[in-house]
Backbone and ligand atoms as CSV (ligand in chain L), in Angstrom:
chain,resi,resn,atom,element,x,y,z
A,1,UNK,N,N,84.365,99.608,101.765
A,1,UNK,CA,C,85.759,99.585,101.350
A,1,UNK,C,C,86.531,100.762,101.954
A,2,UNK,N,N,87.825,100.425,102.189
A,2,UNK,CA,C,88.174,101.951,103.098
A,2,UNK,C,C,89.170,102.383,102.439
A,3,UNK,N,N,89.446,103.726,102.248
A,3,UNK,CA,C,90.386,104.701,101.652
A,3,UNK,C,C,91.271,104.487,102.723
A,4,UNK,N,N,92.676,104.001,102.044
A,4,UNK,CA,C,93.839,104.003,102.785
A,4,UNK,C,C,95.098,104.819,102.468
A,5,UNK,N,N,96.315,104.806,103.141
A,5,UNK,CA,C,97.351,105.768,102.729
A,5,UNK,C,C,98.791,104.999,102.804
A,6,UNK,N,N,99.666,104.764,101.917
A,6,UNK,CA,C,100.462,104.322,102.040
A,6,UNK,C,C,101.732,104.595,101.535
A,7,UNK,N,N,103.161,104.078,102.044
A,7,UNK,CA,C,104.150,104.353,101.620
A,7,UNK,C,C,104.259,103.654,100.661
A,8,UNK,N,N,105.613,104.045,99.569
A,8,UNK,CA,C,106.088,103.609,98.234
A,8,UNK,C,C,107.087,104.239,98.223
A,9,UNK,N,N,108.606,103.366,97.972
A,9,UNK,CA,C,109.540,103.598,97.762
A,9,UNK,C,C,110.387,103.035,96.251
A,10,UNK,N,N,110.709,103.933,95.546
A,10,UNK,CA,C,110.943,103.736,94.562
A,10,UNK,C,C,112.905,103.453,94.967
A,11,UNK,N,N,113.114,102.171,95.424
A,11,UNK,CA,C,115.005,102.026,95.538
A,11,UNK,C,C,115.905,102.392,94.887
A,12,UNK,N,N,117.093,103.059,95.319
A,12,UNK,CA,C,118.041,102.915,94.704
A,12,UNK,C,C,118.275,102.490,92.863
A,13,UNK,N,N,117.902,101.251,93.086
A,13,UNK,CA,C,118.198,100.573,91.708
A,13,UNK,C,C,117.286,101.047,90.912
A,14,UNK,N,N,115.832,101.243,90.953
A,14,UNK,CA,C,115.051,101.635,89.995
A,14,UNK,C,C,115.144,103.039,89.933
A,15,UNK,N,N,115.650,104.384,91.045
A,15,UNK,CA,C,116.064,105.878,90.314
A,15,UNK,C,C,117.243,105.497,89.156
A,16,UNK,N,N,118.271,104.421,89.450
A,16,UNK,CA,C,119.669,104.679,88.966
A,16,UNK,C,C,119.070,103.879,87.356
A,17,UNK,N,N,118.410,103.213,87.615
A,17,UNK,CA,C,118.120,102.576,86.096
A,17,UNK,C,C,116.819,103.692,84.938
A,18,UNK,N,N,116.654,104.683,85.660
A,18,UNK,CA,C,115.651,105.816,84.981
A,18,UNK,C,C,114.307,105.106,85.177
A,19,UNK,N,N,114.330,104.450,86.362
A,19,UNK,CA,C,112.623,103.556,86.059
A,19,UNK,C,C,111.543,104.493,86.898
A,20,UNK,N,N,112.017,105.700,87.211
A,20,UNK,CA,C,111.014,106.778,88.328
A,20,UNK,C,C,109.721,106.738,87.855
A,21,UNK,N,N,110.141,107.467,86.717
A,21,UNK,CA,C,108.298,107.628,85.734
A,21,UNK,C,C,107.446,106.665,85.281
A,22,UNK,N,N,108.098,105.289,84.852
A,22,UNK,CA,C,107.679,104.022,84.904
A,22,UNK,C,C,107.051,103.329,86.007
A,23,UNK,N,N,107.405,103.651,86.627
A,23,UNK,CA,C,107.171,102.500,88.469
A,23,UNK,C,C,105.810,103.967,89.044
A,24,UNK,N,N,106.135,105.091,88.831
A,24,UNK,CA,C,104.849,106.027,89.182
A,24,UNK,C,C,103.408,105.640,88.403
A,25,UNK,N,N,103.812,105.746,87.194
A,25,UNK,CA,C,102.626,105.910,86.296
A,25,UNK,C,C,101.998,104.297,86.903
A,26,UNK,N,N,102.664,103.450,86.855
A,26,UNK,CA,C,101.879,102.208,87.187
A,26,UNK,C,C,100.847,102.693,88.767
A,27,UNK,N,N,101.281,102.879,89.586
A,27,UNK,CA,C,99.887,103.263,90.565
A,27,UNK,C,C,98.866,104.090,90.261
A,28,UNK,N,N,99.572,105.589,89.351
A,28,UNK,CA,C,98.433,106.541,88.753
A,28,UNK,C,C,97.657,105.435,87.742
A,29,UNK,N,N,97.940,104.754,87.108
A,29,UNK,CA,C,97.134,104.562,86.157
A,29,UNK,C,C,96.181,103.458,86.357
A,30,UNK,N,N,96.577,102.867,87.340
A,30,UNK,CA,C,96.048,102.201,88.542
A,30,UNK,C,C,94.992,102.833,89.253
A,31,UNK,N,N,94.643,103.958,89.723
A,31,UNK,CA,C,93.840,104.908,90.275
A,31,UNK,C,C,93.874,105.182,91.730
A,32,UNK,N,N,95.353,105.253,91.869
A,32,UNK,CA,C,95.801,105.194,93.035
A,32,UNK,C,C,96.585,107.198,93.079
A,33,UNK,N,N,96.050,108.165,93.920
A,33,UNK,CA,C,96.471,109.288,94.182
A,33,UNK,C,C,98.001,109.614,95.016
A,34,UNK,N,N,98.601,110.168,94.196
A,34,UNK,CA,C,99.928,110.804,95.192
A,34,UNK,C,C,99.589,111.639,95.887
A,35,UNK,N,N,99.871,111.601,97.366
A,35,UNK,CA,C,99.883,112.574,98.159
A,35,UNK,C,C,100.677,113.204,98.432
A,36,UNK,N,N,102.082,112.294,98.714
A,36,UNK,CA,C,103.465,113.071,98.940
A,36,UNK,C,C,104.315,112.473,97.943
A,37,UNK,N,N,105.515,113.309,97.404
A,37,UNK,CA,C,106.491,112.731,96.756
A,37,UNK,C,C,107.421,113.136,97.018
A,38,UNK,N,N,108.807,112.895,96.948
A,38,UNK,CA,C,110.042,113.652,96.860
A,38,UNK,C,C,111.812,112.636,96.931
A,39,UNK,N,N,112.358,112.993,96.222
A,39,UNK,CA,C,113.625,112.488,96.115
A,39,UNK,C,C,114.350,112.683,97.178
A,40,UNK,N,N,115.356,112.018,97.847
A,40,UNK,CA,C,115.904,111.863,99.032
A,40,UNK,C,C,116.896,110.484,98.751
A,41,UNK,N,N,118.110,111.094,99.611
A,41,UNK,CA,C,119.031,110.314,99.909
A,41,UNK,C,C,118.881,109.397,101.390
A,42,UNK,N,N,118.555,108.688,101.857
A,42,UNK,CA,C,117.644,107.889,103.011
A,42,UNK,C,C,118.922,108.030,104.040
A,43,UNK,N,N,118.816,108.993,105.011
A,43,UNK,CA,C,119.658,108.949,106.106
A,43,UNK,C,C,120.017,107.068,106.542
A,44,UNK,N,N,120.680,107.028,107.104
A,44,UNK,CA,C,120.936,105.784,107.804
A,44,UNK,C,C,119.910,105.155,109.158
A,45,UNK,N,N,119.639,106.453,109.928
A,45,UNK,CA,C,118.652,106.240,111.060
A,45,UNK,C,C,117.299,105.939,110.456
A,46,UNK,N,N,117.320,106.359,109.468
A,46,UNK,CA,C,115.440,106.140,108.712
A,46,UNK,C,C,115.844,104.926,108.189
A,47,UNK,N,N,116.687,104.199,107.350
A,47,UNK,CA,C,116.736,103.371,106.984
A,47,UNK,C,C,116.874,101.893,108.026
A,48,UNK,N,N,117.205,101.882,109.227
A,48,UNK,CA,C,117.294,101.197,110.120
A,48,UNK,C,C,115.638,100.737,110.638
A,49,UNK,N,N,115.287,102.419,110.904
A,49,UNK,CA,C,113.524,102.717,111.787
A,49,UNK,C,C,112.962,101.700,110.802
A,50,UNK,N,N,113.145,101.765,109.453
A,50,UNK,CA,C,112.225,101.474,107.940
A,50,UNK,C,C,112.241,99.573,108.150
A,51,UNK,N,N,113.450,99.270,108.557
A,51,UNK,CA,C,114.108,97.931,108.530
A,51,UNK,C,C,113.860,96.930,109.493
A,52,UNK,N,N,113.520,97.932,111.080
A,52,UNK,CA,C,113.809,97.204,111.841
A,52,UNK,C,C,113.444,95.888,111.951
A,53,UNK,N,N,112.421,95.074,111.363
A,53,UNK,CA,C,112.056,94.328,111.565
A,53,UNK,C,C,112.724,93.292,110.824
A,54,UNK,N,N,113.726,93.181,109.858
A,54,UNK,CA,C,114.537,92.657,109.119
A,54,UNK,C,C,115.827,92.636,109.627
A,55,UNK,N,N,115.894,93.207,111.413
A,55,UNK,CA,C,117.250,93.540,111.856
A,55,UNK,C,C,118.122,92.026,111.920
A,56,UNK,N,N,117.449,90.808,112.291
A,56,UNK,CA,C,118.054,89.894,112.508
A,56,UNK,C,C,118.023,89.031,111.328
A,57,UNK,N,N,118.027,89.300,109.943
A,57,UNK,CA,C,117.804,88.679,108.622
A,57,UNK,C,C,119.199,88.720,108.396
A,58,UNK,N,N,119.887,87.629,108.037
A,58,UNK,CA,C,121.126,87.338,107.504
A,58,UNK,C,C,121.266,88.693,106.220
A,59,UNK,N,N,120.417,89.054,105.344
A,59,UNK,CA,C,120.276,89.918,104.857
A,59,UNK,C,C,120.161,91.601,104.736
A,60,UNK,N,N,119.920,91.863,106.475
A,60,UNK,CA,C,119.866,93.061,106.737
A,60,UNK,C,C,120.999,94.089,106.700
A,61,UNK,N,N,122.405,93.557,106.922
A,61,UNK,CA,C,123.606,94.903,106.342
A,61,UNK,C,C,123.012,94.845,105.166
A,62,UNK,N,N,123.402,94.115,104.320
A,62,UNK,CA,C,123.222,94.137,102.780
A,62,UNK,C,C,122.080,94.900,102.493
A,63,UNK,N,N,120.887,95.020,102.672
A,63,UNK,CA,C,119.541,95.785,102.800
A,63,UNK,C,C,119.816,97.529,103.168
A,64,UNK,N,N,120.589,97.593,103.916
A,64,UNK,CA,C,120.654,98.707,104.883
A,64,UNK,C,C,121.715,99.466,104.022
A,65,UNK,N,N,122.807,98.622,103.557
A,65,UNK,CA,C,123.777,99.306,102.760
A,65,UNK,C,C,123.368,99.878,101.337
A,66,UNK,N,N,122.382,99.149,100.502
A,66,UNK,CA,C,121.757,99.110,99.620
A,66,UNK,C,C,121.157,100.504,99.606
A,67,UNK,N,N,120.208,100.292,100.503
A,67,UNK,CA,C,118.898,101.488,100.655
A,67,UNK,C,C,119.343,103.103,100.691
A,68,UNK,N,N,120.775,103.066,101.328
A,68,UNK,CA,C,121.306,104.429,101.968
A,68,UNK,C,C,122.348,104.650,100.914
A,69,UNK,N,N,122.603,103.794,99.827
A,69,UNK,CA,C,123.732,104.150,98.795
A,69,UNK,C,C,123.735,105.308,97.895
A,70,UNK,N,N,122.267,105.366,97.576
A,70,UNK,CA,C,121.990,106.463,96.410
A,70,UNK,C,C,120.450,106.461,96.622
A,71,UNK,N,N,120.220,108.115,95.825
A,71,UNK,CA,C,118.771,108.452,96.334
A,71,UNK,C,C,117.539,107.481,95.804
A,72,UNK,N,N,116.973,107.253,96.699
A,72,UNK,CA,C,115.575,106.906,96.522
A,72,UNK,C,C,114.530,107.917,95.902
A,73,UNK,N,N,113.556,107.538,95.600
A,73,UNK,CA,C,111.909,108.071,95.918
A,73,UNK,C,C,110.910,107.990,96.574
A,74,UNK,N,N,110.772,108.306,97.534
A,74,UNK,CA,C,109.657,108.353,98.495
A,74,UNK,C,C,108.314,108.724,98.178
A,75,UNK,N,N,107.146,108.248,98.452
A,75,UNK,CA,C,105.587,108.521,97.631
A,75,UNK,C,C,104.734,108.518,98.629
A,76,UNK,N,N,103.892,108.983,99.358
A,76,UNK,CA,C,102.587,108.537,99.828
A,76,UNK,C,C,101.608,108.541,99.001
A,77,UNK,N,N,100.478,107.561,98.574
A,77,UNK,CA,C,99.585,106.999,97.666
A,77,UNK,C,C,98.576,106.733,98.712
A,78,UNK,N,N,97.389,107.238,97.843
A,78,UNK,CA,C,96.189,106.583,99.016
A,78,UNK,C,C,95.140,106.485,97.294
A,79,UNK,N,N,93.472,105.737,98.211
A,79,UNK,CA,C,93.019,105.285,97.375
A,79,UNK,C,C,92.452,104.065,98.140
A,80,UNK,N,N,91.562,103.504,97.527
A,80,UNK,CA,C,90.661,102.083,97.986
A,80,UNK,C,C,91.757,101.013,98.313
A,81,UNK,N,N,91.757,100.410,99.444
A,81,UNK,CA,C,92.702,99.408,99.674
A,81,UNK,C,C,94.028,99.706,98.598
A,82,UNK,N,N,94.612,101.092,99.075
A,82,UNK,CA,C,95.492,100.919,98.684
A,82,UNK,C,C,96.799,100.395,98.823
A,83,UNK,N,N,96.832,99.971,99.701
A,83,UNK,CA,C,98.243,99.054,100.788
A,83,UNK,C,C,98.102,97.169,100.080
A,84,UNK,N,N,96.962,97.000,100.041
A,84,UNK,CA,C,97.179,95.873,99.182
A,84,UNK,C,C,97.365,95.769,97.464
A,85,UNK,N,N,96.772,97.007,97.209
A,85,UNK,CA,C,96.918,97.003,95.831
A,85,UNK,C,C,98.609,97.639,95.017
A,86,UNK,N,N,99.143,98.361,96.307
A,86,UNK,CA,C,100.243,99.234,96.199
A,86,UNK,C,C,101.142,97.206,95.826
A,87,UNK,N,N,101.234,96.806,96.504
A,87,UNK,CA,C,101.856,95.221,96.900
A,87,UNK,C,C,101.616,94.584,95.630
A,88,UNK,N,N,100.678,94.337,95.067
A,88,UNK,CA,C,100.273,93.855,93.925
A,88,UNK,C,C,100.640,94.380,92.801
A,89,UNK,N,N,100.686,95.655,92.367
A,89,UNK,CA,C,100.963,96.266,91.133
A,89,UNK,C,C,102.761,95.951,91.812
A,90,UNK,N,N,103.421,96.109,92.519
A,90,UNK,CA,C,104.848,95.746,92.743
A,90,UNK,C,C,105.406,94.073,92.244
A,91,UNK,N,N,104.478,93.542,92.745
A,91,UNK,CA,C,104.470,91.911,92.312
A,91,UNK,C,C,105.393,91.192,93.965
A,92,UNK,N,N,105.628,90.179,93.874
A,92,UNK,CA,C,106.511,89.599,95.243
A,92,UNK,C,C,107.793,89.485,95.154
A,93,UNK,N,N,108.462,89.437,96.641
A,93,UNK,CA,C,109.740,89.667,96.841
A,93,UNK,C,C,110.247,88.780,95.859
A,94,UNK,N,N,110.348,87.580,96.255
A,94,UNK,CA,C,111.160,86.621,95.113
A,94,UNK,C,C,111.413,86.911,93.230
A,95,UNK,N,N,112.306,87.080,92.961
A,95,UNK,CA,C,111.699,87.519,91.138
A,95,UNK,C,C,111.430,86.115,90.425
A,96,UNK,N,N,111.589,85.112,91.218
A,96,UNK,CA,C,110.945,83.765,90.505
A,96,UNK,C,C,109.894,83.460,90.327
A,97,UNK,N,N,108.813,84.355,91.856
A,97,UNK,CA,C,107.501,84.190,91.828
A,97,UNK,C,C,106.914,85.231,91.280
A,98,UNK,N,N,107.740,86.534,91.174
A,98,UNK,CA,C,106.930,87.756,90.724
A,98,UNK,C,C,106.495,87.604,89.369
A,99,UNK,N,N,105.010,87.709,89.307
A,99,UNK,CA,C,103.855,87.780,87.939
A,99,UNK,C,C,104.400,88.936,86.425
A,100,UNK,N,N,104.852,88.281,85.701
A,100,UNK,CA,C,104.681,89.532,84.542
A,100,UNK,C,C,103.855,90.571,84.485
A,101,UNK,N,N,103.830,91.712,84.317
A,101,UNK,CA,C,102.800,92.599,84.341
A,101,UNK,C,C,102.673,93.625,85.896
A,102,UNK,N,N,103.909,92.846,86.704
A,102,UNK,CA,C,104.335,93.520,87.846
A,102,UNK,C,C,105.195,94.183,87.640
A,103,UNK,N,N,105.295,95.032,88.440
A,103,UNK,CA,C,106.479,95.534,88.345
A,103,UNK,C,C,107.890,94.704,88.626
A,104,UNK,N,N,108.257,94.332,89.671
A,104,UNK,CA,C,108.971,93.212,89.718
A,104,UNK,C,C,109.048,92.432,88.862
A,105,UNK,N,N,107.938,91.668,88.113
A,105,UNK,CA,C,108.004,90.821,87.424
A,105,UNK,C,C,108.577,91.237,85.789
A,106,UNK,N,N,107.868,92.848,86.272
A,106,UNK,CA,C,108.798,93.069,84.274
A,106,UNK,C,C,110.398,93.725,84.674
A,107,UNK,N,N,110.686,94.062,85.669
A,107,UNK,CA,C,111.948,94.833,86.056
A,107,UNK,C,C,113.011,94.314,86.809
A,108,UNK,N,N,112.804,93.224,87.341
A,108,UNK,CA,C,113.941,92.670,88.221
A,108,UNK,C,C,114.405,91.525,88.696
A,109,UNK,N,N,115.355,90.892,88.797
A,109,UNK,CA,C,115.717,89.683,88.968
A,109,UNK,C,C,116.549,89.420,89.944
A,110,UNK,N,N,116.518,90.061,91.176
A,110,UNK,CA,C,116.969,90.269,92.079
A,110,UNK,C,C,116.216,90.363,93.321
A,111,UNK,N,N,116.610,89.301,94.819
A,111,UNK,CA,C,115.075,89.721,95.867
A,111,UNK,C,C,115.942,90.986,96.550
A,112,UNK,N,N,117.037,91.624,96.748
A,112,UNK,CA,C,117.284,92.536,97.327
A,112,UNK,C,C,117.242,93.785,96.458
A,113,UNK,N,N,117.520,93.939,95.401
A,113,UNK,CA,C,117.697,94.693,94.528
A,113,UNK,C,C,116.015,94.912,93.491
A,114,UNK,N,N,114.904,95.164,94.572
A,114,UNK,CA,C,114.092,94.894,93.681
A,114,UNK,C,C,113.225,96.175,93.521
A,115,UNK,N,N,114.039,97.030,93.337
A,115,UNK,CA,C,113.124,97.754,92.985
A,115,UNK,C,C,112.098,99.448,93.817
A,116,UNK,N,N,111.651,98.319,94.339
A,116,UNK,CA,C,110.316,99.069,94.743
A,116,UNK,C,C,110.051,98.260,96.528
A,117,UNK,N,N,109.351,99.205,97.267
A,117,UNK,CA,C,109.022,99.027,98.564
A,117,UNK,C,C,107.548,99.459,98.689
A,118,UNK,N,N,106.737,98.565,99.239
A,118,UNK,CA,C,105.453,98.870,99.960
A,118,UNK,C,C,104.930,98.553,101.101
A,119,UNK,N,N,104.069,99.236,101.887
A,119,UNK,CA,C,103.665,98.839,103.448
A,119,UNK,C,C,102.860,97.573,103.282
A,120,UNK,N,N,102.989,96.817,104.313
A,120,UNK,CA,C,102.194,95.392,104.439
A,120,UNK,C,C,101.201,95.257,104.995
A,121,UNK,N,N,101.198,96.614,105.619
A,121,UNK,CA,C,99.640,96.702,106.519
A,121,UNK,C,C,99.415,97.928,107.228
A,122,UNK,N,N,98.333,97.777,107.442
A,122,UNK,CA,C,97.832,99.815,107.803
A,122,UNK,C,C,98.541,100.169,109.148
A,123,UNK,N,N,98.530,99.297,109.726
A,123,UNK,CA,C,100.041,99.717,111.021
A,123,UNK,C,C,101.121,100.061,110.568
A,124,UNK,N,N,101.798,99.227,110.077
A,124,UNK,CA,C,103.397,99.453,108.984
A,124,UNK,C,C,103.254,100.473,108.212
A,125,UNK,N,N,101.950,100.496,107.607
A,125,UNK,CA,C,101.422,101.827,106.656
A,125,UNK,C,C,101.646,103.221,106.671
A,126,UNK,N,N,101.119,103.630,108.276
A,126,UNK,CA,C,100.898,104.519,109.113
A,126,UNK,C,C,102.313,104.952,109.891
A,127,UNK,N,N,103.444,103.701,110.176
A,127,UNK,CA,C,104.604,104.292,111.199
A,127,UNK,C,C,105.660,104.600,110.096
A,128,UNK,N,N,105.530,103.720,108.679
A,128,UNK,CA,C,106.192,104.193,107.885
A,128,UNK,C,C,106.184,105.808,106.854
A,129,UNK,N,N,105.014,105.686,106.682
A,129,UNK,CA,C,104.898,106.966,106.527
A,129,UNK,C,C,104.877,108.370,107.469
A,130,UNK,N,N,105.511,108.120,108.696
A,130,UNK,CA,C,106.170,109.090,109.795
A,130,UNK,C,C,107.221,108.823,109.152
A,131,UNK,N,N,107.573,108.243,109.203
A,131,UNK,CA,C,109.617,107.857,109.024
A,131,UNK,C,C,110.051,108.803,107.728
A,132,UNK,N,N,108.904,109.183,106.524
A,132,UNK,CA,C,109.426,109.908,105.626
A,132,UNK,C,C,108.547,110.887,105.087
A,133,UNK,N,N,107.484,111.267,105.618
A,133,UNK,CA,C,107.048,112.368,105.638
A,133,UNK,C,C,106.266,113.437,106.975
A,134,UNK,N,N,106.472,114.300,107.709
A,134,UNK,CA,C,105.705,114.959,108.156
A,134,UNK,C,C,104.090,115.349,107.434
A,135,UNK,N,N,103.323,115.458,108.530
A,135,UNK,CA,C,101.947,115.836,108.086
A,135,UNK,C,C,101.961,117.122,107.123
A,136,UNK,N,N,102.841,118.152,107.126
A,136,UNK,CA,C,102.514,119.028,106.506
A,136,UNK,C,C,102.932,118.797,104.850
A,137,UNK,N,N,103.561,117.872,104.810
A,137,UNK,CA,C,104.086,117.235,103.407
A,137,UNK,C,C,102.898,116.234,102.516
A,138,UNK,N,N,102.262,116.062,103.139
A,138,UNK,CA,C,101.168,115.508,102.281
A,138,UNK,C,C,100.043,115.920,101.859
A,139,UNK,N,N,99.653,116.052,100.482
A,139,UNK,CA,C,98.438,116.580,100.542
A,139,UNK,C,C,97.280,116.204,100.549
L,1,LIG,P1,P,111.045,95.160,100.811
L,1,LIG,O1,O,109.680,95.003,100.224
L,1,LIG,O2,O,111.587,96.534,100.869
L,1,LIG,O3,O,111.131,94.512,102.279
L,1,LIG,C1,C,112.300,94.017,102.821
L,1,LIG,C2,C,113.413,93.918,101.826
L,1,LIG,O4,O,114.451,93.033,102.192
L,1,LIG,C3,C,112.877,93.348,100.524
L,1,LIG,O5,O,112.044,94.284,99.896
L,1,LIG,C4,C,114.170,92.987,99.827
L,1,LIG,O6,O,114.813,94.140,99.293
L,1,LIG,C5,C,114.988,92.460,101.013
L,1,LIG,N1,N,114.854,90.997,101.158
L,1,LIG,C6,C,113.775,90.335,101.570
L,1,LIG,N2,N,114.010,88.997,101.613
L,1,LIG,C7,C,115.291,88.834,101.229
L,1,LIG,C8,C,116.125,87.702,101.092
L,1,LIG,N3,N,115.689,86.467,101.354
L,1,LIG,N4,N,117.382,87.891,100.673
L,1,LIG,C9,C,117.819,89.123,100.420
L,1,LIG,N5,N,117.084,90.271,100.535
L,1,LIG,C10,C,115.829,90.122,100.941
C-alpha cells in the first residue's frame, strides 16, 4: 500500500459558512496526517494553474470567480492511499449523488459551490501541491 500526499482545499463557501474545523477533523479522524496548512486568499494565476483543465467547461469563469472571491484553506494530507480516500470522505461532485456521511453529502447542495477540493491522482496530486505550497512548508 503506498503512503501518498495530497492537496485539500477547503472553498470559499465552507471558510465563509465556519465549516474549517468540521471538514479538517473529518480526514484527522480518518487517519489521514496534515502536513501543510494555511489560510490564503487564492491569487488568480494559482487559481487558473489549479483549473486548467476545466478551462474549456462552460463552467470555468464561474469556478475561477468563485475560488478567488474569499479566502480558502489550503492542506497537504498524506497517509495510505490518501488521494483516494481524501475523494471519498469529500463525497462526489454532483450533490444528488453525494453519499450522506460525506462531506458533500452532509454540507452541500450545490456542484460548484461544494465545498471542498481534492487531487484525482498522484500526478494532479504532486503539480497541485506546487501550486500551493513550497517544500519548505510542509512537514
Ligand atoms: P472540484 O473538485 O474542485 O473540481 C472542479 C470543480 O468545478 C468542481 O469541484 C466544482 O466546483 C466545479 N464543477 C464541476 N462540474 C461542474 C458543473 N457541471 N457545473 C458547475 N461546476 C462544476
Amino acid at each position: 500500500m503506498e503512503i501518498e500526499q495530497t492537496l485539500i482545499l477547503v472553498k470559499p463557501d465552507g471558510v465563509q459558512r465556519g465549516l474549517i474545523g468540521e471538514i479538517i477533523s473529518r480526514y484527522e479522524r480518518k487517519g489521514l496526517k496534515l502536513i501543510g496548512l494555511k489560510l490564503l486568499q487564492l491569487p488568480l494565476v494559482k487559481a487558473e494553474e489549479l483549473y486548467a483543465i476545466h478551462k474549456e467547461q462552460p463552467f470555468y469563469d464561474r469556478l475561477i470567480e468563485f475560488m478567488t472571491s474569499t479566502p480558502i484553506v489550503a492542506m497537504a494530507v498524506e497517509g495510505k492511499n490518501a488521494i483516494k480516500l481524501a475523494r471519498l470522505i469529500n463525497g462526489v461532485t454532483d450533490p444528488l449523488e453525494s453519499a450522506p456521511g460525506s462531506i458533500r453529502g452532509d454540507y452541500s447542495t450545490d456542484i460548484t459551490y461544494n465545498l471542498v477540493h481534492a487531487s484525482d491522482c498522484l500526478e494532479n496530486a504532486k503539480s497541485e501541491l506546487a501550486i500551493l505550497f513550497s517544500p519548505e512548508e510542509l512537514c
